[in-house]
PDB file of N, CA, C and O in Angstrom:
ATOM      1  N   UNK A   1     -60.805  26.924  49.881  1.00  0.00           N
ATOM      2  CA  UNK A   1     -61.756  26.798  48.793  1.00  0.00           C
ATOM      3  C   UNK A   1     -61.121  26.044  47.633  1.00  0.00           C
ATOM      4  O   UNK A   1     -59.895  26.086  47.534  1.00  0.00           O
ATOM      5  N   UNK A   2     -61.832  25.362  46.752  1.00  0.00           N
ATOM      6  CA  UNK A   2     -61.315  24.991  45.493  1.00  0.00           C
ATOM      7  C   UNK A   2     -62.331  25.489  44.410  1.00  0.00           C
ATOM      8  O   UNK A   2     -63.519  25.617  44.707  1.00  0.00           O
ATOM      9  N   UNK A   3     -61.908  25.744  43.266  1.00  0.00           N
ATOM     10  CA  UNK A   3     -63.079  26.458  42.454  1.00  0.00           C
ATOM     11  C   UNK A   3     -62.786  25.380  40.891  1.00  0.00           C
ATOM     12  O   UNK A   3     -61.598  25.103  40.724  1.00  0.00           O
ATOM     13  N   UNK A   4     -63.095  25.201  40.556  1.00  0.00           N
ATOM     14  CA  UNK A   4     -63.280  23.903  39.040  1.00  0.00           C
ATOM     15  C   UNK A   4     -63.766  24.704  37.997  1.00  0.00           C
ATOM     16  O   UNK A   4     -64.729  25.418  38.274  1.00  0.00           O
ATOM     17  N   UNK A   5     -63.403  24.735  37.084  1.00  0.00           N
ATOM     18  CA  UNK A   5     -64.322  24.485  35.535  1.00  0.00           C
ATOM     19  C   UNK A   5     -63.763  24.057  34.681  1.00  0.00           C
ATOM     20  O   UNK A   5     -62.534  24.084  34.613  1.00  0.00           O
ATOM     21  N   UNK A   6     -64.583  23.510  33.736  1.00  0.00           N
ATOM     22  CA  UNK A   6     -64.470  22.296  32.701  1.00  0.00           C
ATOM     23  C   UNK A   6     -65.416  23.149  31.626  1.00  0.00           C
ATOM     24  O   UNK A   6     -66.560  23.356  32.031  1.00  0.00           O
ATOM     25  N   UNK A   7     -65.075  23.682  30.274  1.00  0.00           N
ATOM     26  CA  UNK A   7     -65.182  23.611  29.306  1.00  0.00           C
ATOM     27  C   UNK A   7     -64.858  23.268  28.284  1.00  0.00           C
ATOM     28  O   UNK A   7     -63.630  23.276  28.212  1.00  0.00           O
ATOM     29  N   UNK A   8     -65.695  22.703  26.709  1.00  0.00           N
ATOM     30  CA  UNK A   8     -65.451  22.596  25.642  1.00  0.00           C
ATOM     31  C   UNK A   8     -65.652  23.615  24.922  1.00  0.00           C
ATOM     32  O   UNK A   8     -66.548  24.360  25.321  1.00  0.00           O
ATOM     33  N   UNK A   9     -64.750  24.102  23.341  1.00  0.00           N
ATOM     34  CA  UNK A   9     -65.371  24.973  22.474  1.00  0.00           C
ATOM     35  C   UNK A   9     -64.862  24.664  21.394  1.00  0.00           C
ATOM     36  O   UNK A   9     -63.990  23.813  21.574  1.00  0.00           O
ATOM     37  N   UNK A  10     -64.993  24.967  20.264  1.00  0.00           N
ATOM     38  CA  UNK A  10     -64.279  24.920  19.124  1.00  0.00           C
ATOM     39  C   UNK A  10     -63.139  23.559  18.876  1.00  0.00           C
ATOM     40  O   UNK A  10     -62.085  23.635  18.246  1.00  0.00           O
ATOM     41  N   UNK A  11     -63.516  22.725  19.344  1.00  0.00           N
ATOM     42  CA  UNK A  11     -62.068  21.574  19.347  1.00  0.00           C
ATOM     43  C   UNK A  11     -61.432  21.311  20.483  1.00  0.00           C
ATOM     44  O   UNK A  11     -60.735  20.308  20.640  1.00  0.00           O
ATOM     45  N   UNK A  12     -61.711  22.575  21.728  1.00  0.00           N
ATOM     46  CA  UNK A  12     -60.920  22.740  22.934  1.00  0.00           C
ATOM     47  C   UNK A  12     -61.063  22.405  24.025  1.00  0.00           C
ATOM     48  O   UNK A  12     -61.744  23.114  24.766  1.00  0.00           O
ATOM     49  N   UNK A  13     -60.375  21.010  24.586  1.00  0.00           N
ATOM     50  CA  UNK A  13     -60.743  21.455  26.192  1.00  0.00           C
ATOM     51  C   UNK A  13     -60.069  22.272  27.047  1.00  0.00           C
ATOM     52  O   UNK A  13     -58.839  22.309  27.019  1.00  0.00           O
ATOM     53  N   UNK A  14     -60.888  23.116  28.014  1.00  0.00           N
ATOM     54  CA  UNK A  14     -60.463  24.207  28.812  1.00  0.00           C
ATOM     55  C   UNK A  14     -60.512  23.718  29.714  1.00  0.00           C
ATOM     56  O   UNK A  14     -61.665  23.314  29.867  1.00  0.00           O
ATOM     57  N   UNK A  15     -59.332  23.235  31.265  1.00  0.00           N
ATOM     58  CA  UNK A  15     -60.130  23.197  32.514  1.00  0.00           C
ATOM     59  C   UNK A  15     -59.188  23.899  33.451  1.00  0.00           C
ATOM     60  O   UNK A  15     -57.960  23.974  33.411  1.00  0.00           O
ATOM     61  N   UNK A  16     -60.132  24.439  34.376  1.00  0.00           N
ATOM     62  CA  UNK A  16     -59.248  25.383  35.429  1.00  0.00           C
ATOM     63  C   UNK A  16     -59.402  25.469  36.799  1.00  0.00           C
ATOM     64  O   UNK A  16     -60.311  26.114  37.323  1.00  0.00           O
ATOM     65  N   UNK A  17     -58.504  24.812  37.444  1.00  0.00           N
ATOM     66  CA  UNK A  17     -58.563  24.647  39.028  1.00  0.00           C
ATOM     67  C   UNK A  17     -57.603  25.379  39.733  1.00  0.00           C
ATOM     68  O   UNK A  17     -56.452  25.578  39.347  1.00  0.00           O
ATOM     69  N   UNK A  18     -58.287  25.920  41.161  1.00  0.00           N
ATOM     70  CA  UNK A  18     -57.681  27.196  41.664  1.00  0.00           C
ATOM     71  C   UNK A  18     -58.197  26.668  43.182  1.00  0.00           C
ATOM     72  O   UNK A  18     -59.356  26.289  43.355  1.00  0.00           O
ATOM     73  N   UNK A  19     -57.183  26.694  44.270  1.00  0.00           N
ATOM     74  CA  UNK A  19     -57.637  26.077  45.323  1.00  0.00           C
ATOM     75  C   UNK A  19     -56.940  26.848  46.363  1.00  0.00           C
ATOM     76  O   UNK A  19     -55.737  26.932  46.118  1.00  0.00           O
ATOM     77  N   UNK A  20     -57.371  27.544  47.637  1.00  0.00           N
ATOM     78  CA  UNK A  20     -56.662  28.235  48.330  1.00  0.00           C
ATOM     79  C   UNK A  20     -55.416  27.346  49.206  1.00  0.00           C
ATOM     80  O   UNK A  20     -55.348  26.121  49.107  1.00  0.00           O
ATOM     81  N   UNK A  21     -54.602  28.026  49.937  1.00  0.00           N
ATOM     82  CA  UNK A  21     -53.424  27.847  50.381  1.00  0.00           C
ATOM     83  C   UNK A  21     -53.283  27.910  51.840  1.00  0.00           C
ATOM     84  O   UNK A  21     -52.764  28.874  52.403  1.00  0.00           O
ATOM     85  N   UNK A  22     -53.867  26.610  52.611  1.00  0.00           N
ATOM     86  CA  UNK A  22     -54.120  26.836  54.083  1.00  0.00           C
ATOM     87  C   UNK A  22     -52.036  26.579  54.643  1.00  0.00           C
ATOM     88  O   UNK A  22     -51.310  25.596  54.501  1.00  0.00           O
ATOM     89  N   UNK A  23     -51.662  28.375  55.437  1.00  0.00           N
ATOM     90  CA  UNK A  23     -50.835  28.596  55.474  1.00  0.00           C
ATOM     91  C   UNK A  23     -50.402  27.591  56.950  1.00  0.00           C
ATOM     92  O   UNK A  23     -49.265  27.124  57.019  1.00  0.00           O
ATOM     93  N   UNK A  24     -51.477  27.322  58.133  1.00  0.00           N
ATOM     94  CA  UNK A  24     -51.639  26.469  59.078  1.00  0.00           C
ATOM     95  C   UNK A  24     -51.144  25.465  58.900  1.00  0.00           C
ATOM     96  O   UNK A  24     -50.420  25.227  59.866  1.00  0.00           O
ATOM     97  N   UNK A  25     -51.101  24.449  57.961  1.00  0.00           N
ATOM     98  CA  UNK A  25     -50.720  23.314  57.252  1.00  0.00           C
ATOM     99  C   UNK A  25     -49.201  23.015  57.001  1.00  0.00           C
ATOM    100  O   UNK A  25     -48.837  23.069  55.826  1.00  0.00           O
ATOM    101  N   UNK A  26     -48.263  22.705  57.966  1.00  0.00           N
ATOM    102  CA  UNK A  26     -46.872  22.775  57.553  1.00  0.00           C
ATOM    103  C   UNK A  26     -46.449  21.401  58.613  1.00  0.00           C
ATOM    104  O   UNK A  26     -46.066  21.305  59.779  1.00  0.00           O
ATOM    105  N   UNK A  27     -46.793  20.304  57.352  1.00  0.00           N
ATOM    106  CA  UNK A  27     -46.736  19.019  57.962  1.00  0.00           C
ATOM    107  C   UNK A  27     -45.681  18.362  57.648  1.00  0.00           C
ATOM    108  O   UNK A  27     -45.526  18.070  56.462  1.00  0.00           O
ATOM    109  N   UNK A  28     -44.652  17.949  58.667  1.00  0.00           N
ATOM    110  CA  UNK A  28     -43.238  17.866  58.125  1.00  0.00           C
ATOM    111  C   UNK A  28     -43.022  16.550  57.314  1.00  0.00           C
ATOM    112  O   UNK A  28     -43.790  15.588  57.307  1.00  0.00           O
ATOM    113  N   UNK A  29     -41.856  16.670  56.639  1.00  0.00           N
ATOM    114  CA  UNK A  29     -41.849  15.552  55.977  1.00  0.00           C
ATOM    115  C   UNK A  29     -42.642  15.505  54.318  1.00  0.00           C
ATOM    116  O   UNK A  29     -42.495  14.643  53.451  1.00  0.00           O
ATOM    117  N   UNK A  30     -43.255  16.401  54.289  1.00  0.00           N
ATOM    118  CA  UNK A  30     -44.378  16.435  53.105  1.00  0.00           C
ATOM    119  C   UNK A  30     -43.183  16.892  51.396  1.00  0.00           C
ATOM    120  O   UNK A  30     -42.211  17.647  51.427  1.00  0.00           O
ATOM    121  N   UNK A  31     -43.449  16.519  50.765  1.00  0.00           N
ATOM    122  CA  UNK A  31     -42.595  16.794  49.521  1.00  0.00           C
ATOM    123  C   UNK A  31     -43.049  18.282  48.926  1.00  0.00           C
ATOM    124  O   UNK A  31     -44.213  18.679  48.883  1.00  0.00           O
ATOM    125  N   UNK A  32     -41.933  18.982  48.499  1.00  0.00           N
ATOM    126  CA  UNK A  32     -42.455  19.956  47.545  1.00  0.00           C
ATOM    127  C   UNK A  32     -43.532  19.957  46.448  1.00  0.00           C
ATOM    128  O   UNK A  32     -43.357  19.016  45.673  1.00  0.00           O
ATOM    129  N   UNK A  33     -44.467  20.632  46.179  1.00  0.00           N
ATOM    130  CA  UNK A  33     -45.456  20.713  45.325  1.00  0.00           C
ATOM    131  C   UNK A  33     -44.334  20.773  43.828  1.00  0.00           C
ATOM    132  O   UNK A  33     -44.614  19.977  42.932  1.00  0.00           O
ATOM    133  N   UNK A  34     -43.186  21.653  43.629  1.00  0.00           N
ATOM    134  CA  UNK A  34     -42.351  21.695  42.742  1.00  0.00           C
ATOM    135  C   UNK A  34     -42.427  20.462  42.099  1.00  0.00           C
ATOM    136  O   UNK A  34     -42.904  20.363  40.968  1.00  0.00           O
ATOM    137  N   UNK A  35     -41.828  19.146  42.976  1.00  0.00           N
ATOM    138  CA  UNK A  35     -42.049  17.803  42.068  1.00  0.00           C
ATOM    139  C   UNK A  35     -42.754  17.674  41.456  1.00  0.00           C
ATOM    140  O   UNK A  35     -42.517  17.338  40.295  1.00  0.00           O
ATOM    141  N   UNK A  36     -44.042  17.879  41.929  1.00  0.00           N
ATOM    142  CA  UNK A  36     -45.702  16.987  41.909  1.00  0.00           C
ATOM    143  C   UNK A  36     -45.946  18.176  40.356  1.00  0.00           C
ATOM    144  O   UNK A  36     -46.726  17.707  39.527  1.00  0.00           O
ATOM    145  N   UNK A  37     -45.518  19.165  40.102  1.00  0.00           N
ATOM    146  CA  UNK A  37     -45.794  19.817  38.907  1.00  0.00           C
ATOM    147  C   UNK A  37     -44.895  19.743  38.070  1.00  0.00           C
ATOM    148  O   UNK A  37     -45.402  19.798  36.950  1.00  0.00           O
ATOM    149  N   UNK A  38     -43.318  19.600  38.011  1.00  0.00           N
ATOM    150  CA  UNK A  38     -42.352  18.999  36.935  1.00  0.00           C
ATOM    151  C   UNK A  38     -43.119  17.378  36.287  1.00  0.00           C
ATOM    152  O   UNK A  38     -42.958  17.010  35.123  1.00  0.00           O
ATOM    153  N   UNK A  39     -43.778  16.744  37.127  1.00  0.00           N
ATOM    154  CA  UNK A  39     -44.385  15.038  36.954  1.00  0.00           C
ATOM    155  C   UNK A  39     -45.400  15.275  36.229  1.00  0.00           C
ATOM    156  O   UNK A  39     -45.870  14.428  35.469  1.00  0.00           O
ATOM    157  N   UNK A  40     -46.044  16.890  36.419  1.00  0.00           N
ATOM    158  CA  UNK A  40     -47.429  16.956  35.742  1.00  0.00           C
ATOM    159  C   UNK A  40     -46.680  17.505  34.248  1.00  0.00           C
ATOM    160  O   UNK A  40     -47.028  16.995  33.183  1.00  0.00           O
ATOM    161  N   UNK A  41     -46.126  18.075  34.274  1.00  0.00           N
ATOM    162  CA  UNK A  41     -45.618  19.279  32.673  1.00  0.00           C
ATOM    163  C   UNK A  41     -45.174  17.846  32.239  1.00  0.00           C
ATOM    164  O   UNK A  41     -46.222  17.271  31.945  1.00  0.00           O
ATOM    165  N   UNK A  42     -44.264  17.106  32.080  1.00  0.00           N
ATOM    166  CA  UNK A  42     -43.741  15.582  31.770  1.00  0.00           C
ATOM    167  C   UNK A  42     -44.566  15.071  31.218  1.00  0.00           C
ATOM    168  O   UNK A  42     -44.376  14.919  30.012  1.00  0.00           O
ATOM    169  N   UNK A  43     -46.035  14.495  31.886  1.00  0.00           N
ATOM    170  CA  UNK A  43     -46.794  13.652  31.186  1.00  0.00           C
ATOM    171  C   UNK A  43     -47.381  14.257  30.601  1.00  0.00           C
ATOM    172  O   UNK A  43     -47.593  13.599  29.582  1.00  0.00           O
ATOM    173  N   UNK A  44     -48.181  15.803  30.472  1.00  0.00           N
ATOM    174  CA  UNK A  44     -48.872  16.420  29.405  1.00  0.00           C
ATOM    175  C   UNK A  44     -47.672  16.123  28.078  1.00  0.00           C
ATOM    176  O   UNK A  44     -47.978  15.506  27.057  1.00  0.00           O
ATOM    177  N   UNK A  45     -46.587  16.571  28.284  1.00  0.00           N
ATOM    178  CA  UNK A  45     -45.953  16.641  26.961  1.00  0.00           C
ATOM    179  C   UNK A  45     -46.271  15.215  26.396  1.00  0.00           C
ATOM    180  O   UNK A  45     -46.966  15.050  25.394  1.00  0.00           O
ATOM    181  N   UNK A  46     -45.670  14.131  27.164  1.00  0.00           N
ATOM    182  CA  UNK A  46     -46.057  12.798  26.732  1.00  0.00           C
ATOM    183  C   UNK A  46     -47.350  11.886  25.989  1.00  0.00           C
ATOM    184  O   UNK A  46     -47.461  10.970  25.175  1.00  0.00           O
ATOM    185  N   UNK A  47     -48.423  12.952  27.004  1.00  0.00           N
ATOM    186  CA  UNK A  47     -49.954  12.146  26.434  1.00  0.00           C
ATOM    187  C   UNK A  47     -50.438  13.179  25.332  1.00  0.00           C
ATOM    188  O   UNK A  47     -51.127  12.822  24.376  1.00  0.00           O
ATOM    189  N   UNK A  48     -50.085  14.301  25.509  1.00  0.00           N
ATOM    190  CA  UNK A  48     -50.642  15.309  24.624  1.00  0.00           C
ATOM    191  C   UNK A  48     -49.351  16.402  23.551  1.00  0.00           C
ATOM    192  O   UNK A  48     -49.547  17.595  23.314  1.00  0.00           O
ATOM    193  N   UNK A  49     -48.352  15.762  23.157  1.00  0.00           N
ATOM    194  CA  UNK A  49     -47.324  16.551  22.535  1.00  0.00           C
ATOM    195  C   UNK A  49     -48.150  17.711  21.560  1.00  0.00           C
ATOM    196  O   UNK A  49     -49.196  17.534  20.935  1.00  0.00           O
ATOM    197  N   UNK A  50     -47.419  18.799  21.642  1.00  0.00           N
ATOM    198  CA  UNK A  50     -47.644  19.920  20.811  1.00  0.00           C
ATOM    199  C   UNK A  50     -49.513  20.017  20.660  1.00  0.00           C
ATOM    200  O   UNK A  50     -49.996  20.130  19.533  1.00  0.00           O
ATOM    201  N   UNK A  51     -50.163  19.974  21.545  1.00  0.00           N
ATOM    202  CA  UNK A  51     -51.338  19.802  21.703  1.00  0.00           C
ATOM    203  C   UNK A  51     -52.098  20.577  22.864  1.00  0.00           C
ATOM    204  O   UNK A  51     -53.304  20.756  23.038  1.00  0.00           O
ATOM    205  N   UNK A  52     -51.144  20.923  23.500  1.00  0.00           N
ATOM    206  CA  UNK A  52     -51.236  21.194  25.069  1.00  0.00           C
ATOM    207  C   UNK A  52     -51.206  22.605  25.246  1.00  0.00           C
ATOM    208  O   UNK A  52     -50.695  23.351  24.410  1.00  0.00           O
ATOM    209  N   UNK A  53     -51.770  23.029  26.374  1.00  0.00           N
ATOM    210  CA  UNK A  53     -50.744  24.330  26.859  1.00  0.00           C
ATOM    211  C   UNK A  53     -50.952  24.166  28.353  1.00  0.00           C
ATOM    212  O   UNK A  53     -51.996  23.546  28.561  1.00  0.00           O
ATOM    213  N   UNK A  54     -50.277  24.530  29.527  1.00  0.00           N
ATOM    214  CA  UNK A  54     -50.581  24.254  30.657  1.00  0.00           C
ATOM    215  C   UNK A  54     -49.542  25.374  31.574  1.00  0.00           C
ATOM    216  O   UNK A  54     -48.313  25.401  31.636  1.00  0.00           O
ATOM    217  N   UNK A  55     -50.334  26.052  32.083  1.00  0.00           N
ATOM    218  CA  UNK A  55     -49.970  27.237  32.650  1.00  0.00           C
ATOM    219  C   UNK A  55     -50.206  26.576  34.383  1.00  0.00           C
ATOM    220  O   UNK A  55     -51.142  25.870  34.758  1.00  0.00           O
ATOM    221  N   UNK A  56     -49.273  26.975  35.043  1.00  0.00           N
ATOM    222  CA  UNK A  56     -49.282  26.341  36.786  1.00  0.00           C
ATOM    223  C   UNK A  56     -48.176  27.972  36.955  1.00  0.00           C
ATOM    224  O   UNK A  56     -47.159  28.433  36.437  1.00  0.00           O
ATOM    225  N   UNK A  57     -49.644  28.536  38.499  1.00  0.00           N
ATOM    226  CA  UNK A  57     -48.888  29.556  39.178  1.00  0.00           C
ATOM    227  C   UNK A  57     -49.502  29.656  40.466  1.00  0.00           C
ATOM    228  O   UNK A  57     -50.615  29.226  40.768  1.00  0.00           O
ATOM    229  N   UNK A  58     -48.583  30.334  41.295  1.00  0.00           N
ATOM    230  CA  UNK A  58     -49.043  30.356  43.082  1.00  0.00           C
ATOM    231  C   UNK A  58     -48.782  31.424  43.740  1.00  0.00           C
ATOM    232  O   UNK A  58     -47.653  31.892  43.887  1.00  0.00           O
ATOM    233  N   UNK A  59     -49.600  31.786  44.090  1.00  0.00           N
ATOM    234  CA  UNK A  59     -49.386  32.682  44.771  1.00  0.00           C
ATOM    235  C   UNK A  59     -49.287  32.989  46.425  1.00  0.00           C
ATOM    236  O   UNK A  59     -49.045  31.837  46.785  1.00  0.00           O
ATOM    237  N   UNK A  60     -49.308  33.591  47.381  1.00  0.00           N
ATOM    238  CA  UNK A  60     -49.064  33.588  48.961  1.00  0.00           C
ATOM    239  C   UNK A  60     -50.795  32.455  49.246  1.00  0.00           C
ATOM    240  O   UNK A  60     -50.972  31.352  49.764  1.00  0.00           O
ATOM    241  N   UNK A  61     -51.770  33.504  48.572  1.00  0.00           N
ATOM    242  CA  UNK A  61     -53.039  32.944  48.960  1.00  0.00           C
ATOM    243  C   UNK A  61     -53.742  31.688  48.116  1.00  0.00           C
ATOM    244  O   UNK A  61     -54.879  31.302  48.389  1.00  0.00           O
ATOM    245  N   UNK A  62     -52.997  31.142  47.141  1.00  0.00           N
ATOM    246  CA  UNK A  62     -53.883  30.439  46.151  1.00  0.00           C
ATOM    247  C   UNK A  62     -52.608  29.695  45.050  1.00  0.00           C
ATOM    248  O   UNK A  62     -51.412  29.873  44.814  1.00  0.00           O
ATOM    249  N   UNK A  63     -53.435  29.015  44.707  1.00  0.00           N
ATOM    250  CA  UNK A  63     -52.419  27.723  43.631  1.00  0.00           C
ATOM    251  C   UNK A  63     -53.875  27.893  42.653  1.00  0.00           C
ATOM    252  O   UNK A  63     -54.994  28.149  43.097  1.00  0.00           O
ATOM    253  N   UNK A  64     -53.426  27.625  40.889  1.00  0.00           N
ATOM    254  CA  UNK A  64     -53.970  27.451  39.952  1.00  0.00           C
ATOM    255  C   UNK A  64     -53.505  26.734  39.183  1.00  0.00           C
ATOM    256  O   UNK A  64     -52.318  26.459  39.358  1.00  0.00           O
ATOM    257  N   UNK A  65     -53.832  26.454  38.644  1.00  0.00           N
ATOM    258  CA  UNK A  65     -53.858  25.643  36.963  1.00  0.00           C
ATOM    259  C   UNK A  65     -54.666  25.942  35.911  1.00  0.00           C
ATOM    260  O   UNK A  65     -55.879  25.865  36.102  1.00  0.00           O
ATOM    261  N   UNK A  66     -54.186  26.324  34.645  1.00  0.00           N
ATOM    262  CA  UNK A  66     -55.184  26.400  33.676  1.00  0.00           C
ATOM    263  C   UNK A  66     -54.190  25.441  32.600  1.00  0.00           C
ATOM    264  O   UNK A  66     -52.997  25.441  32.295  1.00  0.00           O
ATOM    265  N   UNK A  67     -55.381  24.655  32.230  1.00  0.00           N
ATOM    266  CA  UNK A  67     -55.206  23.706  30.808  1.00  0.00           C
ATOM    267  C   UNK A  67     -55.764  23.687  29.582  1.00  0.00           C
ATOM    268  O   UNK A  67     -56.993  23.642  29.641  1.00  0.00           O
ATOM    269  N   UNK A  68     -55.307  23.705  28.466  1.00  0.00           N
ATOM    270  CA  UNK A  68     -55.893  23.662  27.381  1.00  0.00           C
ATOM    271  C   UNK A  68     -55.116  22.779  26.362  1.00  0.00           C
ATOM    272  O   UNK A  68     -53.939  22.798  26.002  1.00  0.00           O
ATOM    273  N   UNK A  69     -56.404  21.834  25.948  1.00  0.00           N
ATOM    274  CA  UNK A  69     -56.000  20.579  24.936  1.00  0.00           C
ATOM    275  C   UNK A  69     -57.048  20.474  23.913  1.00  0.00           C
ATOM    276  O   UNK A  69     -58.256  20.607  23.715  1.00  0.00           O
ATOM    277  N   UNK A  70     -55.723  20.108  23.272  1.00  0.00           N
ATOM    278  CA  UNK A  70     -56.871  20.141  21.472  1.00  0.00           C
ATOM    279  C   UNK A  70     -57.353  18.905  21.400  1.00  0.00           C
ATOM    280  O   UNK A  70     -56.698  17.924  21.752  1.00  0.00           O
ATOM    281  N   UNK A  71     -58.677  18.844  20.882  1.00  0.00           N
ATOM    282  CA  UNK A  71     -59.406  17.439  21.036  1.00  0.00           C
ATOM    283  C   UNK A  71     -59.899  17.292  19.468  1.00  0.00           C
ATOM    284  O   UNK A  71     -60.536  16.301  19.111  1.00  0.00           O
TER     285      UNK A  71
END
């Protein structure tokens, strides 16, 4: 599954993606997700300094993200 939302409020964008974790899937050669989220924390600081907040966690069944940027 993947689940999305995109809100505005008060100045804020909110968006939050949460996508399950097909454990079947162990295709060799494939890079750690670790990279692919040090590359993401990097450019938030860059495009959005002290503006940001960006929370990334995983669990056995599921990967998330929640973001929040001041607009």
């Amino acid at each position: 599954y993947i689940y999305l939302k995109l809100s505005v409020d008060q100045g804020r964008v909110y968006f939050k993606i949460k996508n399950s974790i097909n454990k079947n899937n162990s295709s060799p050669g494939v890079v750690s997700t670790e990279t692919g989220i040090e590359n993401v924390k990097r450019r938030m600081a860059i495009l959005y300094p002290g503006i940001h907040n960006i929370e990334i966690s995983k669990t056995d069944q599921d990967f998330q993200v929640n973001l929040e940027i001041e607009i």
